[in-house]
C-alpha positions in Angstrom: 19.7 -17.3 -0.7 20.0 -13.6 -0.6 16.7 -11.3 -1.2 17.0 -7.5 -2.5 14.2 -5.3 -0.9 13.7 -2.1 -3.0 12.3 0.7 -1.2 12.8 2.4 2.4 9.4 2.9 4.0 7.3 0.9 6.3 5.4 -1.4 3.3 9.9 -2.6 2.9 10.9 -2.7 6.4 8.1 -5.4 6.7 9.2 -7.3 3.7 12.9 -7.2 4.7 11.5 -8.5 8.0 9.4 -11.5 6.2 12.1 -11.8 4.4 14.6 -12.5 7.1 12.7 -15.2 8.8 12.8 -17.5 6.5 15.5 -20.2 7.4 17.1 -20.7 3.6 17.5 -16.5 3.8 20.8 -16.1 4.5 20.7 -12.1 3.9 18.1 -9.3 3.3 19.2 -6.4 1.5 17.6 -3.3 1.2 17.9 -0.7 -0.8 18.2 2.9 0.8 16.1 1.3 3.5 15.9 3.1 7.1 16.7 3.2 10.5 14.5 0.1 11.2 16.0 -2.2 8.6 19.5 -1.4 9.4 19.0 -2.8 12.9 17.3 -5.6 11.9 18.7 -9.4 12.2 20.3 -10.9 8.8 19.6 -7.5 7.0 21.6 -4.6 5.9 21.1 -1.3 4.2 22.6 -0.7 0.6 23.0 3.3 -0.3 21.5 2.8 -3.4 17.9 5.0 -4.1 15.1 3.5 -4.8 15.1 5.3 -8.3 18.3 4.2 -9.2 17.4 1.4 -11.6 21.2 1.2 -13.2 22.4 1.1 -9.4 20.2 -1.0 -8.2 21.0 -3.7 -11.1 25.1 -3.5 -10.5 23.7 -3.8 -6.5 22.2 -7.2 -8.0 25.3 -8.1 -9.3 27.7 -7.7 -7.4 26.0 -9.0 -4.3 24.6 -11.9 -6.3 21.0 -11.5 -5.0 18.7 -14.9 -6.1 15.3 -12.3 -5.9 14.7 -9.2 -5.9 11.3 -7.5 -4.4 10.4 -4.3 -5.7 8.5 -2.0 -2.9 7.3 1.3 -4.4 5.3 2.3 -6.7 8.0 4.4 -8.9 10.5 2.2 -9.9 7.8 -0.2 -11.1 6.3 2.4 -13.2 9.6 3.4 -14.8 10.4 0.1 -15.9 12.9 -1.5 -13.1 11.1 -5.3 -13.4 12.1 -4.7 -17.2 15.7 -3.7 -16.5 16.3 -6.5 -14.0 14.8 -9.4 -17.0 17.2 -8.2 -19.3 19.9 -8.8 -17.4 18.5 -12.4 -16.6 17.7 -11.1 -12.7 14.5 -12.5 -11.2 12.6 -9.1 -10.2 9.0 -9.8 -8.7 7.0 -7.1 -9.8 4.7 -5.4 -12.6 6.7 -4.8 -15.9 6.4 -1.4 -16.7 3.3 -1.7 -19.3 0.9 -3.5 -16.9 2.0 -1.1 -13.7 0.1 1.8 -16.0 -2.5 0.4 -13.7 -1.0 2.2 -11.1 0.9 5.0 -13.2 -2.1 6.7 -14.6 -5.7 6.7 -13.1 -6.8 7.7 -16.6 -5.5 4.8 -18.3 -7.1 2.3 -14.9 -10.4 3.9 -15.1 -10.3 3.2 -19.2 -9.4 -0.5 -18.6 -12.2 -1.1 -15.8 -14.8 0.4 -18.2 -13.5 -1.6 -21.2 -13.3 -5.5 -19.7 -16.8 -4.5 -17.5 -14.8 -4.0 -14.1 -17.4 -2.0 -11.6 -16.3 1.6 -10.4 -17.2 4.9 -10.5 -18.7 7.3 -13.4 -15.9 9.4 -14.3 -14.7 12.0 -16.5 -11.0 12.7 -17.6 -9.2 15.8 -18.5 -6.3 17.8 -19.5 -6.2 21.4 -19.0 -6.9 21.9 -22.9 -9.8 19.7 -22.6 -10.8 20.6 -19.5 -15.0 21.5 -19.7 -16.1 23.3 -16.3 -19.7 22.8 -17.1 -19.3 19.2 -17.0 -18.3 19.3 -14.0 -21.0 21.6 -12.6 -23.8 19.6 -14.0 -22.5 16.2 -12.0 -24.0 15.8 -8.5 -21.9 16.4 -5.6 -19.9 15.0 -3.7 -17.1 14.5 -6.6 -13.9 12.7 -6.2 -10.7 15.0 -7.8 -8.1 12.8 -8.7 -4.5 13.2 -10.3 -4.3 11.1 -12.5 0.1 10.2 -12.1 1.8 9.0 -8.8 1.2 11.6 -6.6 2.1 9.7 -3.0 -1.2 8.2 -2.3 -2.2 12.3 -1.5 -3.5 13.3 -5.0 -7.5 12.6 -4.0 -9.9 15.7 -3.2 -13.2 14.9 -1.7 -15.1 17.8 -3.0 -18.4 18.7 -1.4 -19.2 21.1 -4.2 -19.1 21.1 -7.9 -17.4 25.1 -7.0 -14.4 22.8 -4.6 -14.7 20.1 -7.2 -13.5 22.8 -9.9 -11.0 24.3 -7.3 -9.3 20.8 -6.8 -8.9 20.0 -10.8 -7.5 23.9 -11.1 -4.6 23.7 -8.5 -3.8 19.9 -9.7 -3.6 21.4 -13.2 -1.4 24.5 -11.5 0.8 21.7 -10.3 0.0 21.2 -6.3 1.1 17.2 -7.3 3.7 18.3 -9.5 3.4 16.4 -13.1 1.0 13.9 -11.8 -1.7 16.2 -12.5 -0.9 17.0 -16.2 -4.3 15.1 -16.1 -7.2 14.7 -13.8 -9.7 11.9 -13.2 -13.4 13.7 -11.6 -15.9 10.8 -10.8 -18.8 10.6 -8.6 -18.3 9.7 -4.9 -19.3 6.3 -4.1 -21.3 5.6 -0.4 -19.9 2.2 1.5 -17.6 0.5 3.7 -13.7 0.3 1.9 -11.2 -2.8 2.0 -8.1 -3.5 0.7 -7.6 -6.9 -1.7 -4.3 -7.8 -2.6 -3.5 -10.4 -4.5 -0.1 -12.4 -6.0 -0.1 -12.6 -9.9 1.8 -15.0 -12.3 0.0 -13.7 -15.6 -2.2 -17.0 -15.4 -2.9 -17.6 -11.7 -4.1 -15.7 -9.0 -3.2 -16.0 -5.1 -5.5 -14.1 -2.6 -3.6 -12.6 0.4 -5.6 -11.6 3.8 -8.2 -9.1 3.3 -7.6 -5.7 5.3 -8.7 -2.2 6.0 -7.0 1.1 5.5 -7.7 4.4 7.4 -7.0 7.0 5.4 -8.4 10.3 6.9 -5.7 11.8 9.8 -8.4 12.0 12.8 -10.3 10.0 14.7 -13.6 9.4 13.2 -12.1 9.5 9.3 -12.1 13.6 9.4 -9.3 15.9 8.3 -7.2 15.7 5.0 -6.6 12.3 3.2 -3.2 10.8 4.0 -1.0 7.6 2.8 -2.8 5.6 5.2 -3.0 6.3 9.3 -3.7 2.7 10.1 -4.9 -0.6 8.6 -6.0 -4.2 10.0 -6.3 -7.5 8.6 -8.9 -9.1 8.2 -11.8 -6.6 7.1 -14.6 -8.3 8.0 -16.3 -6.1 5.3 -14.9 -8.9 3.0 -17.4 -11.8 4.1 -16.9 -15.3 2.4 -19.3 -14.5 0.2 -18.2 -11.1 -0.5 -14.5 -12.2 -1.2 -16.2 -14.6 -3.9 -17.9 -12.0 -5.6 -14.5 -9.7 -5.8 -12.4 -12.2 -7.2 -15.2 -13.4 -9.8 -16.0 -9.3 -10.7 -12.9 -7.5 -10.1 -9.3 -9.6 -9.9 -10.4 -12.3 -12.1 -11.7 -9.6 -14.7 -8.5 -8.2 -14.3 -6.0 -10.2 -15.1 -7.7 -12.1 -17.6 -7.8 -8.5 -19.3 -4.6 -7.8 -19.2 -3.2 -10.8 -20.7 -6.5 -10.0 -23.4 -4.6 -6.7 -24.2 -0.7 -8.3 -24.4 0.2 -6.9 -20.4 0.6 -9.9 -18.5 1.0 -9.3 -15.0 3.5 -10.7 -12.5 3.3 -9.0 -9.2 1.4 -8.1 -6.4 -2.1 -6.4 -7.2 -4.0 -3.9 -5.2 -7.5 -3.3 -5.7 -9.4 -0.3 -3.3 -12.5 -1.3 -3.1 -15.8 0.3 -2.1 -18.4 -2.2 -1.0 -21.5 -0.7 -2.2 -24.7 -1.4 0.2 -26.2 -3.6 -2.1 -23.0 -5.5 -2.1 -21.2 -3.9 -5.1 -17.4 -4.2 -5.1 -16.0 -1.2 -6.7 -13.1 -0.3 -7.9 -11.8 2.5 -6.4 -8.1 2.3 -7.6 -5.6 -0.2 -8.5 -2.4 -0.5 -7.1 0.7 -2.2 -8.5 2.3 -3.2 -5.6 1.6 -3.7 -1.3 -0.5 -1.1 0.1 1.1 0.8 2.9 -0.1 0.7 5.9 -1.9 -2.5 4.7 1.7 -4.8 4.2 2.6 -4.3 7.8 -0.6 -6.1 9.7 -0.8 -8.7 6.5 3.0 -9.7 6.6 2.1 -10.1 10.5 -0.4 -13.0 9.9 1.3 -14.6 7.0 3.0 -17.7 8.2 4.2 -18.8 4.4 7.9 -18.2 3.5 7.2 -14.9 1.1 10.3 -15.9 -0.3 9.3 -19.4 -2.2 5.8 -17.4 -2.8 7.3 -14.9 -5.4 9.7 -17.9 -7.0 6.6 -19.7 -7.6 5.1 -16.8 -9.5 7.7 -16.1 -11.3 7.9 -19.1 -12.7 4.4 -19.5 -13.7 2.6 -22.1 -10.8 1.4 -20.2 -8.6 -1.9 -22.6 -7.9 0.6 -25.3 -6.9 2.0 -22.7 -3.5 -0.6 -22.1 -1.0 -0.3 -19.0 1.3 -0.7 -20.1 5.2 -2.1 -17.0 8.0 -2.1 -17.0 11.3 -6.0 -16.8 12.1 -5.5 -13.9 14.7 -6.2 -10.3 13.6 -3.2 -7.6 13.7 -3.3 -4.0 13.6 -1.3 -1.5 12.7 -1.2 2.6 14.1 0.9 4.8 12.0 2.7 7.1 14.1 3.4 10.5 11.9 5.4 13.5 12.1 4.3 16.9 13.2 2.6 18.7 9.8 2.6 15.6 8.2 0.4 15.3 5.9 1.5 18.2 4.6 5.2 20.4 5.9 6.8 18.0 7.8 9.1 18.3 10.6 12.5 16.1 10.5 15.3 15.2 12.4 13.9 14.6 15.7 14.9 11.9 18.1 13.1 9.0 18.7 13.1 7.9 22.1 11.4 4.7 23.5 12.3 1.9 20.7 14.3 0.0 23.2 11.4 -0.1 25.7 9.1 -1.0 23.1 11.1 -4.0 21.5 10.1 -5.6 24.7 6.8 -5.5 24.6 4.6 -7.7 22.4 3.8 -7.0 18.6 6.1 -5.2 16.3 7.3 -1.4 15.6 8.3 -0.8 11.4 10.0 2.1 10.3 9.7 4.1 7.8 10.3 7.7 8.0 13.6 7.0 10.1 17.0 7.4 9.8 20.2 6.8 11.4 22.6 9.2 13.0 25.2 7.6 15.0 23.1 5.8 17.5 20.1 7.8 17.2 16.9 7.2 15.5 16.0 10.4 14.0 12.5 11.1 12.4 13.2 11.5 8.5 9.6 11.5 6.5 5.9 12.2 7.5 4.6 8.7 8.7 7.6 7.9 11.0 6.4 4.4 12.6 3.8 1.9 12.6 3.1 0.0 15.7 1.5 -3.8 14.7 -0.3 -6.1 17.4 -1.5 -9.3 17.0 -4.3 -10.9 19.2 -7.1 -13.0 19.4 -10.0 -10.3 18.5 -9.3 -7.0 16.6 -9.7 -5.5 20.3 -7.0 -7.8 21.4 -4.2 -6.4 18.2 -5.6 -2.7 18.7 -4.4 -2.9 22.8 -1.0 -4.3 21.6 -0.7 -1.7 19.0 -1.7 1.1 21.1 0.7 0.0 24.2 3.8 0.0 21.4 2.5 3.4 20.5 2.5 4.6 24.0 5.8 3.3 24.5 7.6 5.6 21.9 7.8 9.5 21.6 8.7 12.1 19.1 8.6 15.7 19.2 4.9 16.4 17.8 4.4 13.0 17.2 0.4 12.5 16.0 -1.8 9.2 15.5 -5.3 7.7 15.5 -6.4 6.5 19.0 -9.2 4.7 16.8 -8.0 2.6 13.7 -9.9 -0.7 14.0 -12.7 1.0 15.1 -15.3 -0.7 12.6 -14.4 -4.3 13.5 -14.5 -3.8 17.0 -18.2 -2.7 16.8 -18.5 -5.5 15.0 -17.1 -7.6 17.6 -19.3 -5.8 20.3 -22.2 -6.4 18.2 -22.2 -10.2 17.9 -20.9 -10.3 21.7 -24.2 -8.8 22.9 -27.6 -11.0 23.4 
């Protein structure tokens, strides 16, 4: 068969990957892709953005794909699963209804308060509506949120109600462009965060492995929120019994209401959660799609053809296709560009990829691009490093020996991601 990946980051260099090593896969195609896909085995790069949604459909075509995998978030919210089953073209992914999950916190935060989903207090606002001494009476910390696609960068952690009001005012002034036409303000919730993705078919529901994002840029989560810096799999946050009590409270909730409200939902489903100290899972966003950094250590473990996993969705039996993971962590350590995440620096040469193919674990790209027979840096978070190993201190030595093994020009990482599951580890190792 041959398999269209849309997208050209890290979260699609590990799906074209999967993709690839699945013996009925004759060909991966992705679509722009980067410098990692196009120099990957049985894959190949099509010049055809990721926004494209007419393009990509006549790319369909004429290649004759038999799936399609949609990567990003955009597409998904503009309506490319739609396009594709209108042409008869098996798309996995959100139609463009259901991916307002994604699309607009406003219309999320709406849906978990109206099928009883746990999250945060909020408030919602335009810049006509907007009330300042609503804001000011609320206890601070406050989370600032645009409410559209803004990158995974449109959050503000406000430690004031005065930064609080600051945040909403430059997202209204357009610092995330039309994504903050509105803005979500709701309390800041204390706990430990994991990521829970799931497969969808509108009916049945198919856990993937739990894992753990890092989404501050230093050591210690400080400094500015980012796309992600690093993420593991599993978070041991998500206990047995905890991963009970989010699918019983939050997926199963949430797909049930969809279907309740006429948006049945095919694809893959990201819930951030907050695990409150009393056990709590709340919802801290939904994703319609893989997280990023989260797909690269997950797609590690998983031992499943991905392929025959999204057929079985889209044709409705899901519960009949187990998932099968390699009981070893993996870690991931996202290796960014100078400025990143704001100004970023491009077009530097990446030297090292050779000497690090030969070392254990896996390097994805995603900022990256070819010129001639250079890898040249091309976006903010350039690589991500994966180990695999028996502990998470086992994956994180991996990862961080492929992340010594490359360079950049102001290249900048995390020397801790993983850090909470190794003290973990420590903890039970002691007497």
């Amino acid at each position: 068969m041959k398999v269209l990946i849309v997208g050209g980051g890290g979260r699609e260099h590990a799906l074209a990957w999967k993709c690839a090593s699945a013996a009925r896969v004759q060909e991966v195609l992705v679509a722009p892709g980067n410098a990692g896909t196009a120099r990957e085995p049985k894959v190949r790069n099509a010049a055809v953005p990721a926004e494209d949604i007419p393009g990509l459909i006549e790319l369909a075509v004429r290649e004759r794909v038999d799936l399609t995998i949609i990567g990003p978030e955009g597409p998904l919210v503009a309506g490319v699963v739609d396009a594709f089953q209108e042409r008869g073209l098996a798309c996995f992914g959100p139609r463009r209804a259901p991916a307002q999950l994604e699309g607009s916190k406003a219309f999320s935060k709406e849906f978990l308060r109206r099928h009883g989903i746990p999250t945060a207090r909020s408030m919602t606002f335009t810049r006509a509506s907007f009330v300042a001494d609503g804001v000011r009476a609320q206890r601070a910390p406050l989370v600032v949120k645009a409410s559209g696609l803004a990158a995974g960068k449109g959050v503000v952690i406000a430690p004031s109600s005065t930064a609080a009001l600051a945040a909403a005012q430059a997202m209204f002034a357009g610092q995330f462009g039309d994504a903050g036409e509105q803005v979500v303000i709701e309390e800041f919730l204390e706990g430990e965060e994991a990521s829970f993705i799931v497969m969808a078919d509108g009916t049945h529901i198919l856990p993937l492995a739990t894992s753990q994002d890092h989404k501050r840029l230093a050591d210690g989560d400080r400094g500015p929120n980012t796309g992600g810096m690093g993420a593991y799999s599993p978070a041991p946050v998500v206990t047995p019994a905890q991963h009970a009590r989010i699918m019983r409270e939050v997926i199963e909730p949430a797909i049930r209401g969809l279907a309740s409200d006429g948006l049945p939902y095919t694809g893959f489903l990201y819930a951030g959660i907050m695990v409150a100290p009393d056990g709590t899972p709340n919802v801290l966003e939904f994703n319609c799609r893989l997280g990023d950094p989260e797909t690269q250590p997950v797609l590690m473990r998983l031992t499943s053809d991905l392929t025959r996993l999204c057929e079985a969705a889209l044709a409705g039996r899901l519960d009949r296709e187990p998932a099968q993971w390699d009981p070893r962590p993996a870690l991931g350590v996202v290796l960014a560009a100078a400025g990143y995440p704001d100004a970023v620096r491009k077009g530097d040469p990446i030297e090292g990829l050779d000497a690090a193919a030969r070392l254990p674990g896996k390097i994805f790209h995603a900022g990256t691009r070819l010129e001639g027979e250079r890898v040249l840096t091309s976006g903010g978070r350039v690589l991500c490093a994966v180990g695999l190993g028996a502990s998470v201190a086992a994956a994180q030595r991996e990862a961080y020996a492929l992340a010594r093994a490359v360079r950049f020009a102001g290249m900048q990482y995390r020397r801790d991601i993983g850090y909470r599951a190794i003290e973990r580890e420590l903890t039970a190792q002691r007497p």
